[in-house]
Phi, psi and omega in degrees: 000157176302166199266344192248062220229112172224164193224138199267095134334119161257355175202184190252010181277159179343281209317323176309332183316129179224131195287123171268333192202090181271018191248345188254348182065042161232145182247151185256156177300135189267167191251114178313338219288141172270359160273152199238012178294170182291317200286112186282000185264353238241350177282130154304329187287310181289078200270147183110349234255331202243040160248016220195136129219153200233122182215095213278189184306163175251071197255157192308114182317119164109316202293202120287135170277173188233169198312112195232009196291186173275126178094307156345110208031173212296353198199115161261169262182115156230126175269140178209083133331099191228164169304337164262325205212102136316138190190153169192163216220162169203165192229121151298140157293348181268002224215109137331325190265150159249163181262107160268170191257172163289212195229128180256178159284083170008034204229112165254164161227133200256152174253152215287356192245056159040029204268175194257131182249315157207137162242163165099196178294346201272327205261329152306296194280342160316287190312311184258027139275354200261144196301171195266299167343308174262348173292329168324331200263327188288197180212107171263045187322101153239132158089047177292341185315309200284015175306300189311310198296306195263033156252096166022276202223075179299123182230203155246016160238032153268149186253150178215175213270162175233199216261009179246354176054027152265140230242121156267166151274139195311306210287327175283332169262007126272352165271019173257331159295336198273295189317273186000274187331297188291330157327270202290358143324283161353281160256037150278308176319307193288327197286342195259329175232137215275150194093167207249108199261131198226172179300338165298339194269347191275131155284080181276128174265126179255119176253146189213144200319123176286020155263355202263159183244160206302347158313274190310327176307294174305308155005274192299290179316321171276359197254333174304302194282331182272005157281335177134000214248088207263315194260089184232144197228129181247175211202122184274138181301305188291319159335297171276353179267344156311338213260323169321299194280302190273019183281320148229179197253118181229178181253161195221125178277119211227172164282345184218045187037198202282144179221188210238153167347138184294134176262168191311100186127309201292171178243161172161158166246104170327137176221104167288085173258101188261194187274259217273340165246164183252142191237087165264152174218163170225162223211118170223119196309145190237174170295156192058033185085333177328139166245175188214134208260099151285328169206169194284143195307144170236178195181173152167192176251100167217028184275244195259343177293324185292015203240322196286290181317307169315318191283335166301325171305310193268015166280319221285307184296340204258297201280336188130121158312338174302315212252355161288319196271003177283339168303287190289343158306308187238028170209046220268347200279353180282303162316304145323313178286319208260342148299342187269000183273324199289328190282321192281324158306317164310325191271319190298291185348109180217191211299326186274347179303149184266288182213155178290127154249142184209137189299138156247171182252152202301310177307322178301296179325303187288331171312283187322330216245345199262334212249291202271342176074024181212155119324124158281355154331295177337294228264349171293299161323316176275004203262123153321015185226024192268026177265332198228357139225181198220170183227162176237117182250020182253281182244057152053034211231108170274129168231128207243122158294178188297313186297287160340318207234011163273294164333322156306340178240330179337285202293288165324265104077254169329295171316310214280292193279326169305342175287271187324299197308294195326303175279256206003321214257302140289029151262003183337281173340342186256330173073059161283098176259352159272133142270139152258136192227097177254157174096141148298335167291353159297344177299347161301118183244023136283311194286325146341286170289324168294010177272328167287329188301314201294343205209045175323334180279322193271153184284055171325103169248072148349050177337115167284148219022074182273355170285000159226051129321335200257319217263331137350270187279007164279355177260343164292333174278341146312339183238003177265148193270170203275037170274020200253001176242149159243141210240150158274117184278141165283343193232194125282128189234160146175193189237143171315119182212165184260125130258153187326148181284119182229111149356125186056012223219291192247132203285156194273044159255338151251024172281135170225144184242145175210121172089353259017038181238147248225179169160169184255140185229151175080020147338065193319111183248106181274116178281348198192119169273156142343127167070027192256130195297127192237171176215149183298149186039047160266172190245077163316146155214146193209139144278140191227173177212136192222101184288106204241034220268308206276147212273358197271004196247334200285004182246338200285177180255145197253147190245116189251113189238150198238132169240136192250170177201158150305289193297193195247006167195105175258152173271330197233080190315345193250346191284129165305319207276350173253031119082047174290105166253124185321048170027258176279168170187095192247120186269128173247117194278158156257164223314185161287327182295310183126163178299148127297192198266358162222136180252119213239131181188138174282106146267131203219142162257170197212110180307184205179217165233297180225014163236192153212144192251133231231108160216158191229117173278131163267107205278334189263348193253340162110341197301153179247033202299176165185136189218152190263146141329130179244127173238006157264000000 
């Protein structure tokens, strides 16, 4: 039989006793319902079953959280990872200002024996000062967060390449980025304040994109705690940064200029548009500030980066691929200022610009010309882009029309507003009438406006310094208790169960027998649909009864198992079309005397925040078990 096979009990007599798992010798949880049908809701005895669903705290996989309240020591602490850029900000509690830091470049460096070497801008100017022999040696990471985003089959041994294409584990160089960070938090935190502020005294709010999946999310939380960062909370960006804006009375760059804090009732959606993902949430504000998730966070890799990537593809054409990386080797600080060009332009850029000019430094010029065997005049002249650029060969100087350089913003762009259309069009109902434009890349002000062209009716409101709006608003969320989001499930969650086998009814590929009486096995029984509204620490609960009556059965262990889908009423764990997967898995051994002959036991989810939490009580031996989701 299958090994993750639970079973629907319809009475407590001999005959219901069902073998759950004869090839491991664990029998799985059987189902209290006395209706022996698939809808499992549908039993009066299995009471409890609609008070819950759980998606716990972001306590340590397996573990106890540790003191994690709002306000809990003198001072929080918010990280903000971001793909392009780092920062993190912090609030004494005794204290109204928060302080931020400046902002770096996303880039850590390893030393050759893989010990931690520069992070920030410090890890730039190392790496590309170091002789080509030793630069060999290092280990260079730059925007490794969106590392997380794109990797499949995320684990806690996966390894990723560095700018030399050698290979670490994920996992050790963020818990060498996490460690850094806590140095030099730290000791800014001793400078500012008098007495010795150690990593125990920190709320650390860790932020992290709401597009991200649960894989990377639990990552992230396990690359924190194994740095030392005992006490962490993770926090979705577009939240805080929601929690920022209607937190304080702030000023908003608008169509109809400034206006006053958002009230009790109103709707809007937040868009975190950052260098690598774009983050929407839609929010409709509640009392005491509170929010309610109207629809589920949305997203892609549409931030600022994807504008870097367009322009490189067309340097890549115009200059040579050769001769760009021949650039970064051996000229990287030339390199660098011309990326930093690219950034400025980028902000600057808006629907009336006529064209971009951008400087090349003569070593570009001469590379591009030994590697492609052309002028770029030449290769301009021969190009499809040669109508909309131009070159000045006196000051080294390319100029990309207006038309040019839209393309380059296309593709982002277009995501951004197919995102907007997509909630609009299920959101009718809400009567939305706010965008909020949060993230450094809301500081474009072509994707600004082209975000207003697309959407006239609606109030595009621009934050001012909206690119620390998110790490901001995670330290306000440090002092908020966490019931202040009511959240939308991302899945179906429910748990595996057997009901009697009923003819024409149930497919005979999951009829199974125990005892000689027929069932069905891998019964999806659902505690939480998709899009179903949660509230922090609510509870789901289903009672089961699991018959043990036979004596060769009384030691083995019962196994409780939790399964999720997309969809919104899946039938079946085992069926492909309802595209299930197993979670959880909570084993309860039995006592030393061995079971009764019925083990009467409670099973329970536990809201949260970013995990979810599984527990089962056994009523006649008293056991408590509880197990967090592992998704790596």
């Amino acid at each position: 039989m299958d090994k993750n096979v639970s079973h629907n009990s319809d009475d407590s007599s001999d005959d219901q006793y069902v073998d759950c798992d004869s090839g491991d010798d664990k029998y799985i949880d059987s189902d209290s319902s006395d209706d022996a049908s698939i809808d499992c809701d549908s039993s009066d005895e299995d009471t409890g079953r609609t008070q819950g669903a759980g998606i716990s705290s972001d306590g340590e996989v397996g573990g106890k959280v540790l003191d994690e309240s709002p306000g809990s020591g003198p001072v929080t602490v918010a990280i903000d990872f971001g793909t392009t850029f780092f920062g993190w900000a912090y609030k004494f509690n005794d204290e109204e200002t928060i302080i931020c830091s400046d902002r770096e470049p996303t880039c850590l460096l390893l030393n050759p024996d893989k010990t931690f070497s520069a992070l920030g801008k410090k890890a730039i100017n190392t790496f590309y000062s170091l002789d080509p022999p030793a630069e060999q040696k290092y280990f260079f990471y730059s925007q490794f967060k969106m590392r997380l985003y794109d990797t499949k089959k995320l684990s806690r041994n996966t390894k990723l390449k560095d700018e030399n294409n050698k290979k670490v584990k994920a996992m050790k160089f963020f818990v060498i980025s996490f460690k850094a960070l806590e140095k030099e938090i730290l000791q800014k935190l001793n400078q500012s304040k008098a007495g010795e502020i150690t990593t125990k005294d920190v709320l650390w709010i860790i932020t992290i994109p709401a597009i991200w999946t649960d894989e990377a999310r639990q990552f992230m939380s396990e690359a924190a705690r194994k740095a030392g960062l005992t006490r962490t909370r993770l926090v979705l960006e577009p939240e805080a940064a929601a929690l920022y804006v209607i937190g304080k009375r702030l000023e908003f760059h608008s169509q109809s200029g400034t206006t006053a804090r958002f009230q009790v009732g109103e709707k809007y959606i937040v868009a975190d548009l950052g260098g690598g993902t774009v983050d929407m949430c839609v929010h409709e504000i509640l009392e005491g500030d509170h929010l309610r998730e109207l629809y589920r966070a949305t997203g892609d890799y549409a931030g600022g980066t994807t504008v870097n990537d367009k322009f490189l593809e067309f340097l890549k054409n115009l200059l040579g691929l050769k001769a760009l990386r021949k650039l970064k080797k051996t000229h990287p600080y030339i390199h660098n200022m011309f990326l930093k060009s690219v950034e400025e332009w980028k902000c600057s850029f808006t629907r009336d610009t006529q064209e971009v000019t951008m400087h090349f430094d003569s070593e570009v010029i001469k590379l591009s010309q030994e590697v492609m065997g052309k002028s770029i005049e030449q290769k301009i002249s021969e190009s499809e882009f040669k109508d909309t650029v131009s070159y000045t060969k006196q000051q080294y100087c390319l100029k990309v029309q207006n038309s040019k350089v839209r393309k380059f913003f296309d593709t982002s762009v277009k995501t951004k507003i197919s995102s907007l259309k997509e909630i609009f069009g299920k959101c009718q109902a809400d009567n939305i009438s706010n965008v909020l434009l949060v993230g450094g890349y809301s500081e474009s002000q072509y994707v600004r406006d082209e975000i207003k062209a697309a959407f006239p009716d609606m109030e595009i409101i621009s934050v001012v310094d909206g690119r620390h709006a998110v790490v901001k608003g995670a330290v306000l969320m440090g002092e908020k208790p966490r019931d202040i989001i009511e959240r939308r499930a991302r899945f179906t969650y429910g748990f595996e169960v057997s009901n009697n086998f009923i003819e024409g009814q149930h497919p005979e590929k999951f009829k199974t027998y125990w005892d000689g009486k027929a069932y069905c096995r891998g019964v999806f029984c659902k505690l939480i649909e998709a899009g179903q509204i949660l509230h922090y620490n609510q509870q789901y609960s289903r009672d089961s009864i699991t018959p043990m009556r036979l004596q060769e059965h009384k030691h083995v262990a019962i196994l409780i198992s939790l399964w999720r889908s997309p969809l919104p009423d899946p039938t079946y764990c085992h069926d492909e079309a309802d595209q299930c997967e197993q979670v959880a898995t909570i084993e309860a051994k039995a006592p030393p005397e061995g079971w009764p002959d019925v083990v009467n036991s409670v099973n329970i989810l536990i809201v949260g925040e970013t995990e979810l939490t599984v527990k089962t009580l056994i009523k006649e031996t008293g056991q408590e078990l509880e197990t967090t989701i592992d998704f790596l």
